[in-house]
N, C-alpha and C positions, 0 to 999 in steps of 0.2 A: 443474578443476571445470567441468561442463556443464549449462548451463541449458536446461530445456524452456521457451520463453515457448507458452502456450496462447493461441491463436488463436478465439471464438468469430467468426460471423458478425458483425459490426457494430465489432468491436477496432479500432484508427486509433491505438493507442502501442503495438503491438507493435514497430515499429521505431526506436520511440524507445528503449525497454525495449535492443533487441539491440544497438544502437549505445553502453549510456551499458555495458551488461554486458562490452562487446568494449573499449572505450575502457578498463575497468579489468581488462584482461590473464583474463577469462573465456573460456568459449565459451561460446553459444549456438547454437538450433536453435529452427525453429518448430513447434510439435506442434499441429497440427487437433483439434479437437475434439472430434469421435466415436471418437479414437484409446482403446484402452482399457490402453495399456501404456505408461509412464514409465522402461523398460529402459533400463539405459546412461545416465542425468539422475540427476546430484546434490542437483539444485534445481529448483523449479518457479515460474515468474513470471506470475501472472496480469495483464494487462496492461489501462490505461485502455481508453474507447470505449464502446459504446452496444452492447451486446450483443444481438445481437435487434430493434434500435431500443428498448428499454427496453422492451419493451411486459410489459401486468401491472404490473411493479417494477421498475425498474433490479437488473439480475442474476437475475432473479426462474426464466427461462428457462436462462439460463446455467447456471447453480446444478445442473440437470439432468442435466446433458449426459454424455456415457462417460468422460469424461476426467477426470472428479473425483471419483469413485471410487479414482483412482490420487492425485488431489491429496490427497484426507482418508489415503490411507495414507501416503504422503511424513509427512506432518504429525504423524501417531502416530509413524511410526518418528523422529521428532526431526532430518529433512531439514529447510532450509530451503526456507519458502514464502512468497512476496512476493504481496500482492496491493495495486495503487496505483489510486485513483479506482472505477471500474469494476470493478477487483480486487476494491475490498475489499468492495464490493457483491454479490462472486459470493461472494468466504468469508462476508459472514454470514447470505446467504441459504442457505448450504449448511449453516450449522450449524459450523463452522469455528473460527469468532471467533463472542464473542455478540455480540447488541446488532442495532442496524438501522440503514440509513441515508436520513433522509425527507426531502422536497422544503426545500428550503433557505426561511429565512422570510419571503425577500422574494418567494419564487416566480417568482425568477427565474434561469436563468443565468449564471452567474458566472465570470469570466476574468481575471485577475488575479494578480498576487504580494502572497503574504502572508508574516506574522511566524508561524515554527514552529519551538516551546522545546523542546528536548532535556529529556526526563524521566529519562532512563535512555540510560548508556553504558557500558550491561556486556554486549549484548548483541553479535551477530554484525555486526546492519544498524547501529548506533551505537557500537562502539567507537572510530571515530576519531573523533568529537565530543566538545567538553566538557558537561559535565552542565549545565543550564542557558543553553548556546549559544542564540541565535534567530538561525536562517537563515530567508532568501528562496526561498522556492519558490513557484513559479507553481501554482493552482489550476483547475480547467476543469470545473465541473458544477453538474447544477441540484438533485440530491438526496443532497447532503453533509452533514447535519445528522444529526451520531452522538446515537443515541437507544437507550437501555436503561431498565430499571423500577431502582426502588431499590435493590432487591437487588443486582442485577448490578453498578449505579452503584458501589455501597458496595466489592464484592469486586473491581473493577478497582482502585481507589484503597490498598483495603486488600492486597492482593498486589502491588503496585505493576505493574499491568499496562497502564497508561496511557505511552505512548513516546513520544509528541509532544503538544503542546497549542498551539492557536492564542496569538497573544506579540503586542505593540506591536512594530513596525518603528520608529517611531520617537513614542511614547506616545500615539498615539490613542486616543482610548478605547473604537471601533468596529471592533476589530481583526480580531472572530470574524465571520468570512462569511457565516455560516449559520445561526449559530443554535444549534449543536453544544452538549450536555448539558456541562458541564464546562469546553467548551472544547475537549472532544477533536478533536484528527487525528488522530490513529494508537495502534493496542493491538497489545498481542499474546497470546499463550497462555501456556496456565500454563506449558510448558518453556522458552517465549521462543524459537521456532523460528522460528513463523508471524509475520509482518507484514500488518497493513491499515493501509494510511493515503491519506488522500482528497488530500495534496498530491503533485505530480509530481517528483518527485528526479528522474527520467531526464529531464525537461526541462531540469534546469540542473544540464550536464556540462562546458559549455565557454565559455569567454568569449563565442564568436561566439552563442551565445543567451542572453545575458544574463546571466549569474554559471555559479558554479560548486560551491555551497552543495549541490548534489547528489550530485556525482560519491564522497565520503567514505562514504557508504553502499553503492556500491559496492565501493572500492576496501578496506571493511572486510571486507568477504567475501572476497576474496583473501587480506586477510590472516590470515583464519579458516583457511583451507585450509593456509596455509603453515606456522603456525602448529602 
């Protein structure tokens, strides 16, 4: 299986993204931006970073670009599409994934690991999780606060499109970084192809940075392929 990681100006985890995709027996490649063909790519990884410098929206420019045009047809045709931090801020500005993601409520920057509760382990990026696991993944952004209207709220919850939700690490009761409706970190689509989620799994792939709570989303995708 071959991954495209999409590269916009301002990306800074594209090589986190290719190292945690190679580390679980992948390949990747990096595809620029104005490219307007996803030929030969099984998957497509939109990667963290400041696209643009955020300007406008976080994603808001991104969202634009030639290259996603091939991301929203991947996504119809029921290819897998990752987008993490700054990913997911380019699918739901694109229309992708619904919903928004707005400046966090302390207005500030945020870096940190947090508690992130497995909703769902039926999926490609969560099959090798238990349903209800809370792993450690590291966080890094100032406009991660998932925001939709009631409606949307209602139909993520009721299709069960909710995949991650902020969790105690060890029961604080200030668990949620941001301020996120729900709790969310991460959804996906109604076929379950596509992934947004604001915490960094490709951060924590290996002991030597800090855990390894990452690397099984990964290594589920291989195991999709082989499968």
């Amino acid at each position: 299986m071959k991954w495209a990681i999409i590269r916009f100006p301002g990306s800074n985890c594209d090589e986190d993204a290719r190292f945690a995709l190679e580390k679980a027996g992948l390949k990747a490649e990096y595809v620029w931006h104005t490219e307007t063909s996803l030929k030969g790519f099984d998957g497509a990884f939109l990667p963290g970073g400041f696209s643009y410098g955020d300007y406008l929206r976080a994603g808001a420019l991104a969202a634009k670009s030639p290259v996603m045009e091939e991301v929203r047809r991947f996504a119809h045709q029921g290819r897998p599409v990752i987008g993490v931090c700054n990913g997911f801020q380019v699918l739901t500005e694109a229309g992708i994934l619904p919903g928004a993601l707005l400046a966090n409520l302390n207005l500030h920057f945020t870096c940190k690991e947090v508690g992130v509760r497995v909703e769902r382990n039926d999926l490609p990026f969560t099959r090798l999780y238990q349903k209800g696991q809370v792993l450690r993944l590291p966080i890094a952004h100032a406009e991660g606060r998932y925001y939709a209207d009631a409606e949307t709220l209602a139909r993520l919850e009721g299709e069960g499109l909710v995949v991650f939700r902020y969790a105690p690490l060890k029961g604080e009761a200030d668990y949620n970084p941001n301020g996120s409706l729900h709790d969310i970190a991460g959804i996906t689509n109604e076929k379950g192809n596509v992934l947004g989620m604001m915490p960094h799994p490709e951060r924590a792939v290996d002991e030597v940075l800090g855990g390894t709570d990452g690397l099984p989303l990964f290594l589920g995708l291989l195991e999709e392929v082989a499968g």
